[in-house]
N, C-alpha and C positions, 0 to 999 in steps of 0.2 A: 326697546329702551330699557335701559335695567334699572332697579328700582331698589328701594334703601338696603330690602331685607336682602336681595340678594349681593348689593357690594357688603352686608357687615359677613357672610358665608362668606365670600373669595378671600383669598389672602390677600392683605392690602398693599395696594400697588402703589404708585407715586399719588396721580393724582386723576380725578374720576368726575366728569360732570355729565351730570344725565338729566334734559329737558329742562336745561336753565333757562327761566326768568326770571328779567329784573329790570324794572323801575326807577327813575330818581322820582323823589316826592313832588308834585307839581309840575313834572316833564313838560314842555311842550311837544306835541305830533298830536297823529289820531286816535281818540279817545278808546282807550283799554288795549291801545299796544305797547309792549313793554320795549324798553330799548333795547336791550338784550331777551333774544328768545329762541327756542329751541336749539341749544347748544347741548353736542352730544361727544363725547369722547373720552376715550380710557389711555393714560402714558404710563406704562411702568415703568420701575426702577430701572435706573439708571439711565432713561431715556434723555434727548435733546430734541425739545420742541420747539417749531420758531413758527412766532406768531403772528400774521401777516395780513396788511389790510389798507387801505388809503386814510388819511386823515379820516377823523372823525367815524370810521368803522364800529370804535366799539371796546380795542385793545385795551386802551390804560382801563376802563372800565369793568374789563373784565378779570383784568390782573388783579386789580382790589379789591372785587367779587372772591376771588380763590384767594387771596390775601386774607379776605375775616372784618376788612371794614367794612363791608357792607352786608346785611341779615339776609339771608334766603334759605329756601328750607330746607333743613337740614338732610333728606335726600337728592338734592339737585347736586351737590357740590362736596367732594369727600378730596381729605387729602390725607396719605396714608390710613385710609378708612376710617377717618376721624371727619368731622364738620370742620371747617377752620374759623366759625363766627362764633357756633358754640363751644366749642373746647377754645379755651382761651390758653391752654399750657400748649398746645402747639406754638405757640407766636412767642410765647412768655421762655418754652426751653430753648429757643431757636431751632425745631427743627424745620419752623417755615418761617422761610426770609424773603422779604421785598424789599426790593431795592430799585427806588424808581427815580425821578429828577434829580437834576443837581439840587444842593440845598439852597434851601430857600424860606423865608420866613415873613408873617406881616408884620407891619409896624403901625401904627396907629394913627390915622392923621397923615400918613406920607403914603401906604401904596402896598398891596399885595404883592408876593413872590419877591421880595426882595432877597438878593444874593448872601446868604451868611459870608461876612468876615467880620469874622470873630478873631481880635489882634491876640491870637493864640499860635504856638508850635506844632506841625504836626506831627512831632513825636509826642508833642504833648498828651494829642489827642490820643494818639495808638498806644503808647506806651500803658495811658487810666484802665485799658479796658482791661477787666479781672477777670479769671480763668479762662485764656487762651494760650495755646500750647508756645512758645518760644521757637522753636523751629519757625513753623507754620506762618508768625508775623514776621518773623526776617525772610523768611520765602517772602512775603509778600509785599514786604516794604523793599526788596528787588528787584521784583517781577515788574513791580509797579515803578519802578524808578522815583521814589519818593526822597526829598531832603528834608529830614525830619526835624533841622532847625530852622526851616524856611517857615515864615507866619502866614496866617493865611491871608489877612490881607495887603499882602504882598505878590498873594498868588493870580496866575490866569485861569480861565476856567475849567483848561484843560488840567493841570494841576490839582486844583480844587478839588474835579472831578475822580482823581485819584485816589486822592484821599479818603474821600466818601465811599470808595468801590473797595479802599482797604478797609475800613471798619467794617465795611458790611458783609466783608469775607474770613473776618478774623474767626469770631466763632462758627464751629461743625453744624451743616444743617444738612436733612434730609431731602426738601424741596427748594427749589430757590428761582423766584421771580424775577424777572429782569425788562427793566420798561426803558428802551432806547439811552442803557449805561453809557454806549463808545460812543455816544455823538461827538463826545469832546477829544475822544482818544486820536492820538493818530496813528500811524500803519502798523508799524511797527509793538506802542504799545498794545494797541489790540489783537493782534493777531496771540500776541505771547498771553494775554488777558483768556480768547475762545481755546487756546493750547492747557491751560491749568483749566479750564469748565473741562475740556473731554477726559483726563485726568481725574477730577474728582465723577465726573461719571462711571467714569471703568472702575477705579479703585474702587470709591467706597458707595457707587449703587445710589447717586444723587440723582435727579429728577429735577431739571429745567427747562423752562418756559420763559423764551426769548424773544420778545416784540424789538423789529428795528425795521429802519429803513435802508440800510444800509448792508448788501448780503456777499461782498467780496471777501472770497476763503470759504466759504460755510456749505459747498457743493458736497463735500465730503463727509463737515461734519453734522449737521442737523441727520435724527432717526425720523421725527416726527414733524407733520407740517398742517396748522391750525390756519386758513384762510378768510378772512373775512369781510363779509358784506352787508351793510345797515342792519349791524348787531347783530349777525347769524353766522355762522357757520355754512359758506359755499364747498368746503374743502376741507377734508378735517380726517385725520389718520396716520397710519404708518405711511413712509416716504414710499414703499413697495406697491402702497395700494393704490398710488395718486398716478396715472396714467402718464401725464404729462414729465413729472415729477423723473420715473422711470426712464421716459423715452429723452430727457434731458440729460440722464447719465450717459446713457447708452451713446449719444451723440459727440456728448464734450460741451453740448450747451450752459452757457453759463444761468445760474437760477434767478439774478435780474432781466436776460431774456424774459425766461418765465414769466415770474412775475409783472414786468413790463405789462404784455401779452393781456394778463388778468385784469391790472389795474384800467388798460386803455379802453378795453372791454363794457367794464362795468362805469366807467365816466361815458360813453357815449352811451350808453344804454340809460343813463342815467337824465344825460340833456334830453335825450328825447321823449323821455316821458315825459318830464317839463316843456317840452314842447307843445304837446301833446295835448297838455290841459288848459280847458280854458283861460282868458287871461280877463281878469279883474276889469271891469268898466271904471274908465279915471272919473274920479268924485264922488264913486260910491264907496261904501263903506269899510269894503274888503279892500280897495288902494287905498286910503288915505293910512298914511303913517300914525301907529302910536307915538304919542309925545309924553315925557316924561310931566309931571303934574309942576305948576310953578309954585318953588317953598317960598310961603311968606318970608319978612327980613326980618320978623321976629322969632325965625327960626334959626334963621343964619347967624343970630347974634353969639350963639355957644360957640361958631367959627371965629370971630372975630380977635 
């Protein structure tokens, strides 16, 4: 496991996590296990890592771990040899970007995750953003097939979702996160979307980490493959060293095989455990269901 003093000696790579844990505050599971633990892996420059795992794995969680929203200590987690929690000028100069759900916003009184439309252009939007190179946003406002006087709520999500993928690429970064962007894309858009990721790979020595569920085309391009299972790391390395990985090339196998393979694996392994363990006597304590507490109506009054 390699340890602070020796990533601040190496030349800094893209991105470096060594014997990560991590917590939310008040988790529920069993007492003094983190949710994320023992996560180990080095991606240099220029690399394309895809991050891979069944619902509820561990992924978006971990992306905003190496993101900087979440505190860990400053040796578990290096990106360009930097902390990304504590160095806040990583996030602030753009050279590490997340780019994760469609947008989304709460509102008060009506409901979490509400969809942004904002009755705005979105040239509006692209055009505000200051110091980004002019080439680079017309590349991208093509690539992206964007009508940049359509408003946004006007738009569909897959649209929407454009839009949000072009701000979030307009300015140059070093590392860049990606939490299941193309759900909304469709074939054609994405594939020309992973076509400019390998591109800024090769050219300019970028460093990505790509969570999706969706891995048609990506046989060729993913270097690196992050696999996981109840917040760990089952698989985790260059595409060379992953057996499977390899003998799927070799073959013509496609990498949803793969994966398939992995995911059905660790579901039946998983019922069975649950099978496995005792089950609750109905009336005692451990089945009866929590109920949420009943609020007085002099509570409900501030609703009225």
């Amino acid at each position: 496991m390699a340890t602070a003093e020796a990533m601040q000696q190496q030349e800094p790579v893209g991105l470096q996590i060594a014997g990560l844990q991590f917590s939310y505050p008040g988790q529920a599971g069993p007492p003094g296990e983190p949710f994320i633990r023992n996560c180990d892996i080095d991606i240099p420059r220029g690399s394309r890592c895809l991050l891979v795992g069944a619902n509820g794995a561990g992924k978006t969680t971990l992306l905003q771990v190496l993101a900087g929203k979440y505190m860990v200590s400053p040796d578990q987690v290096r990106i360009l040899g930097r902390p990304p929690f504590h160095d806040m000028d990583l996030t602030c100069s753009g050279q590490l970007s997340y780019l994760g759900n469609s947008w989304r916003k709460d509102v008060s009184f009506a409901g979490y995750g509400v969809p942004l439309q904002a009755d705005i252009s979105a040239g509006k939007m692209i055009f505000n953003v200051d110091g980004v190179d002019p080439a680079r946003r017309a590349h991208l406002i093509r690539m992206l097939d964007i009508d940049i006087y359509q408003r946004l709520t006007t738009m569909s999500d897959g649209q929407r979702r454009r839009v949000q993928i072009c701000m979030g690429l307009l300015k140059l970064y070093d590392v860049l996160l990606l939490d299941e962007i193309t759900v909304d894309l469709d074939v054609v858009g994405r594939l020309k979307l992973l076509e400019f990721f390998r591109q800024e790979c090769e050219q300019r020595k970028t460093t990505i980490v790509y969570a999706t569920h969706i891995f048609d085309g990506l046989e060729n391009w993913v270097t690196h493959l992050a696999y996981m299972e109840n917040g760990q790391f089952v698989k985790a390395g260059p595409c060379p060293s992953i057996p499977e990985i390899v003998e799927a090339r070799k073959s013509g196998t496609k990498l949803l095989t793969v994966f398939e393979g992995w995911l059905r694996s660790e579901r039946e392994a998983r019922h069975a455990r649950q099978q496995s363990q005792p089950k609750a006597v109905p009336g005692s304590e451990a089945a009866t269901p929590q109920r949420t507490p009943f609020m007085p109506s002099k509570h409900l009054a501030f609703f009225r």
